[in-house]
C-alpha positions in Angstrom: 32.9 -13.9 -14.6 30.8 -12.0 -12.1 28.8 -10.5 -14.8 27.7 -14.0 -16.3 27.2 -15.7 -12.4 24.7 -12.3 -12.1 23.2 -13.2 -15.1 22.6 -16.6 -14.9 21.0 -16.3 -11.2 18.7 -13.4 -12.9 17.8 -16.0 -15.6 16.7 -18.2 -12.4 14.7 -15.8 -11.0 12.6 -15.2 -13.7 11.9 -19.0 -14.2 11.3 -19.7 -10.6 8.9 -16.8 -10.5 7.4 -18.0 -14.5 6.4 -21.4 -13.2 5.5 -19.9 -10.1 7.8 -21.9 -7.5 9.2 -19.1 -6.0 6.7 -17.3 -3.7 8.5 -14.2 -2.3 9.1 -13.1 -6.0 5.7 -13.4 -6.9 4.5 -11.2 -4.1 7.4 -8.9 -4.7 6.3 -8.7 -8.2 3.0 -7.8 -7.6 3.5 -5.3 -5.2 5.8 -3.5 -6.9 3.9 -3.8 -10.2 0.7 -2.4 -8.2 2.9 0.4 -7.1 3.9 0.9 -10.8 0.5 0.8 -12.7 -0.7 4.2 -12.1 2.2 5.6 -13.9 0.0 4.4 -17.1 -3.3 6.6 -16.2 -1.1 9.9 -16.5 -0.9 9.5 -20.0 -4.9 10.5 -20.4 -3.4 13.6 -19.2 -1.7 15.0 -22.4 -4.6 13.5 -24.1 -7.4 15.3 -22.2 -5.1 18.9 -22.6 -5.4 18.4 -26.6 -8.9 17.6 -26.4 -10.2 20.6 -24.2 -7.9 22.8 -26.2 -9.5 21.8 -29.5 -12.7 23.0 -28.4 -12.1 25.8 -26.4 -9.7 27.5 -28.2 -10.8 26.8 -32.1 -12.2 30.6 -32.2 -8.6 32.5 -30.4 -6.7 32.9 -33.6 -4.5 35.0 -32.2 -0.9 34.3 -31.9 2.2 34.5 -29.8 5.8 34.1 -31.0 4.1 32.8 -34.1 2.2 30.1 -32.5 -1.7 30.1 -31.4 -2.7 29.2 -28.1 -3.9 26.1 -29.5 -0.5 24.7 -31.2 1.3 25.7 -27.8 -1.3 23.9 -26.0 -0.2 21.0 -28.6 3.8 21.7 -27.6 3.1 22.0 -24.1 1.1 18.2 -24.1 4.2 16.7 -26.3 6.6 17.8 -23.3 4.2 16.8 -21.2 4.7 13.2 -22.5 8.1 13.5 -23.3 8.1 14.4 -19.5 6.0 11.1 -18.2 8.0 8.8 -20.7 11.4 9.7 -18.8 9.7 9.6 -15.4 8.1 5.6 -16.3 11.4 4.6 -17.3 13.4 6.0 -14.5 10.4 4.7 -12.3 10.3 1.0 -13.5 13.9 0.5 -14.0 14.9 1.7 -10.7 17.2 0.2 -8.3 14.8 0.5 -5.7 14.5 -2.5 -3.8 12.3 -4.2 -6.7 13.3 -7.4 -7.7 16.0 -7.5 -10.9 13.5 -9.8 -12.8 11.0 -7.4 -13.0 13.6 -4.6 -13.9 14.6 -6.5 -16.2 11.2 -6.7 -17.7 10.7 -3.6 -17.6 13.7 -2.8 -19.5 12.7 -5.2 -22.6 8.8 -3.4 -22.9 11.2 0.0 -22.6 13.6 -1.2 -25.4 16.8 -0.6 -23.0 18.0 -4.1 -23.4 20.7 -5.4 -26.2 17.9 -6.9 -28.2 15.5 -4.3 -27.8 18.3 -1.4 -28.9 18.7 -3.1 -32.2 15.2 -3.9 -32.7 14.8 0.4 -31.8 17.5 1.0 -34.2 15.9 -1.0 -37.0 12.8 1.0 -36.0 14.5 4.2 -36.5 16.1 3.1 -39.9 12.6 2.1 -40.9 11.0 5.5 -40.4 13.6 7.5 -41.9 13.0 5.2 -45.1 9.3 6.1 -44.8 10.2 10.1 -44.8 12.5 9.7 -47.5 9.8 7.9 -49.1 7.1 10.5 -48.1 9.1 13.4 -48.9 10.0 11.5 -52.5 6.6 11.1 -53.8 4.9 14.1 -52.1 3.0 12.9 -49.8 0.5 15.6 -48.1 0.9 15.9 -44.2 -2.5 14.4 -43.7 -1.7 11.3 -44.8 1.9 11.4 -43.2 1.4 11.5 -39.7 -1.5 8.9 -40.2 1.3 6.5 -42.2 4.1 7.1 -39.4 1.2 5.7 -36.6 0.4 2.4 -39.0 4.4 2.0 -39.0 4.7 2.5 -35.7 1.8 0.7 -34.6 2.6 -2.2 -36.6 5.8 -2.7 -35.4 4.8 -2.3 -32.0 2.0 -5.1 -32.7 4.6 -7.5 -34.2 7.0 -7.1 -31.4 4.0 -7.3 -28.5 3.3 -11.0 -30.4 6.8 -11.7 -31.0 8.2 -11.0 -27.5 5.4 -11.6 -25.6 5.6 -8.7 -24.1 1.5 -7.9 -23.9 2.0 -4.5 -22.6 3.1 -3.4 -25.6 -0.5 -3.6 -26.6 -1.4 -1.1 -24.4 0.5 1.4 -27.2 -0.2 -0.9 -30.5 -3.4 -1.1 -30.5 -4.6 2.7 -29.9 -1.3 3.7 -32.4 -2.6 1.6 -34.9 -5.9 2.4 -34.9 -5.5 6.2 -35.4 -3.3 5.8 -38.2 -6.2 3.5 -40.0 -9.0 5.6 -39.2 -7.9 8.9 -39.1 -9.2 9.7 -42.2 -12.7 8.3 -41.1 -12.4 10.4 -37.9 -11.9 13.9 -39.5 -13.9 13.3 -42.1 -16.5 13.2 -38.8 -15.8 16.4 -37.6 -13.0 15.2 -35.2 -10.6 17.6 -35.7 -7.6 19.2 -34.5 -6.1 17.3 -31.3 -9.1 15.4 -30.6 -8.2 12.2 -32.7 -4.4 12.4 -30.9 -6.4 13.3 -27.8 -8.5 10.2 -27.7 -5.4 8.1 -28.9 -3.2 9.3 -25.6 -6.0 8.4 -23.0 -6.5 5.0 -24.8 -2.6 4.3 -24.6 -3.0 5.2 -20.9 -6.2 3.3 -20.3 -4.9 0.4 -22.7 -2.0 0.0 -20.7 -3.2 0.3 -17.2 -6.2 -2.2 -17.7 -3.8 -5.0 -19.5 -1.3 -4.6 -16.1 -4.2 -5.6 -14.3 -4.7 -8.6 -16.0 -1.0 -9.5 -15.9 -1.6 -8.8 -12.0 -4.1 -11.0 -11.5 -2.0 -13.9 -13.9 0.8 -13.1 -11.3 -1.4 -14.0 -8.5 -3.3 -16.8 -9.4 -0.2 -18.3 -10.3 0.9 -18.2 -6.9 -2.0 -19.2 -5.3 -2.2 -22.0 -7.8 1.3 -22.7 -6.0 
């Protein structure tokens, strides 16, 4: 019974701070989202360690424990966001004196709530039909990753439109777009990490530049109100 009484005056919250009577959780929402927003920018990070490594160190072809200083630069930038993805959810989702709408929020663009785990599990299901799939007809690797970023992006699209949830964009769009012009890129020269390069610092800058705008909604909202 507490559950559903914690529940329902969550549900409240968020409407009173939707239609914007509620003043305090409007202020407390953009502080806190403010505070949050950076997070976004350290994703160029990752994307700016594939890039520099694809030009500096294209002519070491040496190896250690079977890898070249380029691939483990490559490894090192996938922890690296494997790294900031765990630190943004812990972040945003905190019980830190922000208010439990905008947790809340935060936990649907993360996935972590019931619908979003059976939307991630139909996700998952989806992709392991692709490799089977893949692996089935033969697909080369350079057309698999590419494939795995228009499913990905896709979905991500869909469920930014379907949800509402516009930061989802900041992911969507840059996703998508690598997956359908990847073939363009390389066939430019842009090889090695520089297309994944470009497409990390666009999910950052993507992301960051689309919680402004949702800022500025927030506040001219309230002083609408």
């Amino acid at each position: 019974m507490k559950q559903e009484l914690d529940r329902v005056k969550n549900d409240i919250e968020t409407i009173q701070s939707a239609i914007g009577l509620s003043s305090s959780v409007a202020q407390d929402w953009v502080r806190w989202m403010k505070r949050d927003n950076w997070l976004f920018l350290w994703w160029c990070l990752p994307g700016a360690m594939m890039i520099t490594s694809s030009f500096l160190l294209a002519g070491y072809p040496e190896k250690y424990f079977g890898y070249t200083l380029g691939a483990w630069t490559g490894i090192l930038a996938a922890a690296l966001a494997g790294g900031l993805l765990f630190v943004g959810i812990r972040k945003t989702t905190a019980n830190d004196g922000r208010p439990q709408s905008l947790i809340r929020e935060y936990r649907r663009y993360w996935g972590l709530d019931a619908n979003g785990k059976w939307a991630s599990l139909a996700f998952l299901l989806g992709c392991a039909l692709y490799v089977f799939w893949a692996w089935h007809f033969r697909i080369s690797r350079g057309a698999f990753g590419p494939g795995v970023c228009i499913l990905a992006g896709s979905t991500y699209l869909v469920a930014a439109i379907v949800s509402r949830q516009w930061l989802l964009l900041g992911v969507a769009v840059p996703v998508l777009g690598y997956g359908l012009f990847a073939a363009l890129l390389s066939g430019n020269g842009m090889e090695g990490g520089v297309p994944l390069g470009i497409t990390c610092i666009a999910i950052g800058l993507c992301s960051y530049l689309i919680q402004v705008w949702q800022i500025r909604k927030v506040e001219r909202q309230h002083e609408s109100h």
